[in-house]
C-alpha positions in Angstrom: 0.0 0.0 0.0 1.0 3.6 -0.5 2.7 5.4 2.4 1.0 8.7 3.3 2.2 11.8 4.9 0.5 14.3 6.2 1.9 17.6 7.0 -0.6 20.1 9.7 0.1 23.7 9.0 -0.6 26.6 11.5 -3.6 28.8 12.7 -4.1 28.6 15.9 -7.6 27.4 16.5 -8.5 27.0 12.9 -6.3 24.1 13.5 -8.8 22.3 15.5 -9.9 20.7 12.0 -6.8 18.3 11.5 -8.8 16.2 14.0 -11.6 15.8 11.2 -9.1 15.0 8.6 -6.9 12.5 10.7 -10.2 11.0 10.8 -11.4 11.1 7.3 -7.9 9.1 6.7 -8.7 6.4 9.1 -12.2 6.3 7.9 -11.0 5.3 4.6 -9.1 2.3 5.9 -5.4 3.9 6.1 -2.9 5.3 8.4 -0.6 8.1 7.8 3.0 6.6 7.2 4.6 10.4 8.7 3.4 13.6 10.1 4.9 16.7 10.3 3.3 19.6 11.7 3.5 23.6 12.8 2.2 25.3 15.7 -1.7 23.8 16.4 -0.6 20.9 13.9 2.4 20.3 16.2 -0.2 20.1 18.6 -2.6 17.7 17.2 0.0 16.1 15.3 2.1 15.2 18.1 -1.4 14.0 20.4 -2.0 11.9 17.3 1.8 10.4 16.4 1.7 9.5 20.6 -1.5 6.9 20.5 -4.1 9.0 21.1 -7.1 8.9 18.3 -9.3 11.7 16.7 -12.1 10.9 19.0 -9.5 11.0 22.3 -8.1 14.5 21.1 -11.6 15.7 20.2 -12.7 14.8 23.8 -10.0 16.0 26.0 -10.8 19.5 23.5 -14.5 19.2 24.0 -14.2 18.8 27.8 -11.6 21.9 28.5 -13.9 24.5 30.6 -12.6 28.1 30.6 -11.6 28.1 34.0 -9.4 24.9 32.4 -7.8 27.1 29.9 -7.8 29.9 31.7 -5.5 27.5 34.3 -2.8 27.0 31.6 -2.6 31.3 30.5 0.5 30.9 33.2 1.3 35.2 32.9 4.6 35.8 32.6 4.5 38.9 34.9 8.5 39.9 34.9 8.8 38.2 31.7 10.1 40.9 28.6 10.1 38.0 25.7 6.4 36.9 26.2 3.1 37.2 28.0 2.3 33.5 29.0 5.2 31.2 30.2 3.6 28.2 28.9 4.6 26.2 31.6 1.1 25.0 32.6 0.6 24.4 29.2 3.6 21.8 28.7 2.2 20.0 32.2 -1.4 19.5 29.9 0.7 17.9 27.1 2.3 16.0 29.9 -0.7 14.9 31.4 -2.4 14.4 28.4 -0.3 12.4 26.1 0.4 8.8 26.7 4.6 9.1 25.3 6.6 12.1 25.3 9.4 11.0 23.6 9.9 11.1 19.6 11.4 7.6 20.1 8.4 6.4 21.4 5.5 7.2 19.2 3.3 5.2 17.2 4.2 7.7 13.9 7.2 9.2 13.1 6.5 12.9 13.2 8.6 16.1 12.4 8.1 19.3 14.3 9.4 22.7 13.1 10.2 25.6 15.3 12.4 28.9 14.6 15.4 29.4 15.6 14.9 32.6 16.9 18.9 33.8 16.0 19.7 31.7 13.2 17.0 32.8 11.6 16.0 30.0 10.3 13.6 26.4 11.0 14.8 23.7 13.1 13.4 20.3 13.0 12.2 18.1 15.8 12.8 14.3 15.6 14.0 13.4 18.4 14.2 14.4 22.4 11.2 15.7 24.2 7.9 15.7 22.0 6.3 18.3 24.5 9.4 20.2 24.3 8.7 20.5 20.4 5.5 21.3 20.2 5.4 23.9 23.1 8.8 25.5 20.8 6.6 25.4 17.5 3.7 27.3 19.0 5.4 29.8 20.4 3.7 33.1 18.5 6.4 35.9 19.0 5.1 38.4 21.6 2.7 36.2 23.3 4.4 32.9 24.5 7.8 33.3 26.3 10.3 32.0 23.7 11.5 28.0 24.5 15.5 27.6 25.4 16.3 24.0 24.0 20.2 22.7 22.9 21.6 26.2 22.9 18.9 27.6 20.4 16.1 30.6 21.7 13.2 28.8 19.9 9.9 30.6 18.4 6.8 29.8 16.2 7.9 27.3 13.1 5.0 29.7 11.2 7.5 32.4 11.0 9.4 30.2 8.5 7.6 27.1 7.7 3.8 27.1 8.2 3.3 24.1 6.3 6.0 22.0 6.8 5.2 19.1 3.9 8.6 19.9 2.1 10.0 18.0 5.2 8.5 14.5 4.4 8.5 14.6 0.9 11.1 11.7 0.5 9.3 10.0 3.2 6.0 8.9 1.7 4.3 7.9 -1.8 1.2 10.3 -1.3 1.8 13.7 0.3 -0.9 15.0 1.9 -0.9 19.4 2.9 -3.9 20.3 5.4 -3.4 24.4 5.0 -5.9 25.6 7.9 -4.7 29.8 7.3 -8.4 30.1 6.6 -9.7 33.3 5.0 -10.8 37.0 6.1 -13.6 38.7 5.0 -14.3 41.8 6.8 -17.8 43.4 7.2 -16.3 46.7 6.4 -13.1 46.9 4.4 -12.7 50.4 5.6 -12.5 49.3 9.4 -9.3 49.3 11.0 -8.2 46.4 12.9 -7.7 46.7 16.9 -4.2 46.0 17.7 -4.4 41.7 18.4 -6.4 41.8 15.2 -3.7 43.3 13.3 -0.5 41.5 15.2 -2.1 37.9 14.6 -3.5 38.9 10.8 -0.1 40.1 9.4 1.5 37.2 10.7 -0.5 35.2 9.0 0.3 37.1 5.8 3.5 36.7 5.8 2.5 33.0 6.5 0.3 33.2 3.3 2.9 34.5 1.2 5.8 31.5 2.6 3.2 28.6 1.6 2.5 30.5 -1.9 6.6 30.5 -2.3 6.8 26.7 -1.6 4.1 25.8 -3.6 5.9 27.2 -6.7 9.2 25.4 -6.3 7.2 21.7 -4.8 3.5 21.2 -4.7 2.0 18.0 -2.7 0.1 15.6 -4.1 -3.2 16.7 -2.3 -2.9 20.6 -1.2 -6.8 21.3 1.5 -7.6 24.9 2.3 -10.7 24.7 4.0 -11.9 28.0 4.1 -12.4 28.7 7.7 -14.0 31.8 7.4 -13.4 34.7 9.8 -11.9 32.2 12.7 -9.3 34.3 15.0 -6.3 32.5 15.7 -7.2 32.4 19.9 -11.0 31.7 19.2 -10.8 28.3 20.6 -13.9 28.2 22.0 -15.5 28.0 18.4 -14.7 24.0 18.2 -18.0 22.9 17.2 -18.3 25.9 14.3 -14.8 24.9 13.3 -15.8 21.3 13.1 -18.6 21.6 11.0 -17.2 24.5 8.5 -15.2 21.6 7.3 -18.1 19.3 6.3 -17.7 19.9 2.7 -14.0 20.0 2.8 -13.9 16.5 4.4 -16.4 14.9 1.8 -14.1 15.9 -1.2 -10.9 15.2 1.0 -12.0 11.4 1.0 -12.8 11.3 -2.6 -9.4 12.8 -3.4 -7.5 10.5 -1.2 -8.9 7.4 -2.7 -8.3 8.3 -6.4 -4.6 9.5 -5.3 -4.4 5.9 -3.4 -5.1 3.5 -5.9 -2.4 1.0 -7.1 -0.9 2.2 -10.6 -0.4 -1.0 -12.7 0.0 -3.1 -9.7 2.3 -1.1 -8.2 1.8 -0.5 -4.5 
């Protein structure tokens, strides 16, 4: 059989939806072969690569209360690099996750993060698996950068948002779930308030780093579901982000299957 990979791009709770297409893929019968993944799909991608199913991540999503959430915004209240520690947030992967250690999980996965210095991305394969993700999801200004093997780490989105260049030797059928999403404001003439316009022109600069990769190597199957209007820290919109995707899942499966079948007996 074909090997997929499957590579989760970033936008914050947009990113909700890789659940929905982790589980279109086992729906269909198959398993992705390698993951790689960027900010929320670090997140979900790592939750997923450790043993833990669509259905397990959708529940321990589903169940978080504010005063949950509101438990791991640890406020950095000294800090100069960040406004949360993320600290708390590290003891929920922790908690949650049955393995944290690459060398341990069910799926090979690949995590990017910045090097904040180098300029530049820096893969995760191996070491601590919360380590990664809570270094890939680290959006400049409001999560305190991550200090790992000499390197001040920061958001991978700031140079690879959708990391499926990173698996491309790795699998037969590569698979790019691009959850940006799209903005349509009610008045163009409105100015943005200032979170608005931080967390929007970082996602166009992410925008414009996918449109770059996608002229020099495209995957096999590229998804943008459109996501309409989702802000990146509106992750109390689960159930609207869920269902926005309805459409996007049904021709997802279709696509998958024609992309999967054996080519004169080959695979």
């Amino acid at each position: 059989m074909k090997r997929i990979g499957i590579a989760l791009g970033g936008g914050g709770a947009k990113g909700f939806c890789h659940i929905e297409f982790l589980r279109a893929i086992e729906e269909l019968g198959y398993r992705p072969s390698i993951i790689s993944g960027t900010s929320i799909g670090a997140v979900i991608g790592g939750m997923y690569a450790s043993g833990m199913s669509p259905s397990d991540i959708q529940t321990v999503i589903s169940e978080l209360k504010l005063l949950d959430i509101g438990k791991m915004v640890d406020i950095s209240i000294f800090g100069m690099s960040g406004f949360v520690k993320g600290k708390a947030l590290e003891e929920f992967f922790n908690n949650t996750m049955p393995v944290n250690d690459f060398a341990k999980l069910r799926i090979p996965l690949k995590i990017v993060a910045t090097d904040f210095w180098k300029r530049d991305e820096h893969v995760f394969d191996k070491g601590s698996l919360v380590t990664a993700m809570r270094a890939s999801m680290s959006l400049p200004g409001i999560f305190e950068p991550v200090q790992s093997g000499g390197r001040v780490l920061v958001d991978g989105g700031c140079v690879n948002p959708l990391p499926y260049d990173i698996i491309r030797g790795q699998c037969d059928v590569l698979v790019a779930v691009d959850v940006s999403g799209t903005k349509v404001p009610s008045d163009p003439n409105t100015s943005p308030n200032i979170f608005e316009s931080i967390f929007t022109t970082f996602q166009i600069m992410q925008a414009s780093i996918v449109q770059g990769m996608m002229e020099k190597l495209q995957p096999d199957l590229y998804v943008k579901p459109e996501l309409k209007n989702v802000r990146m820290l509106e992750f109390y919109k689960y159930e609207e982000i869920k269902k926005g995707v309805d459409g996007d899942i049904r021709k997802f499966k279709d696509d998958l299957q024609k992309l999967m079948k054996p080519v004169f007996g080959i695979f």
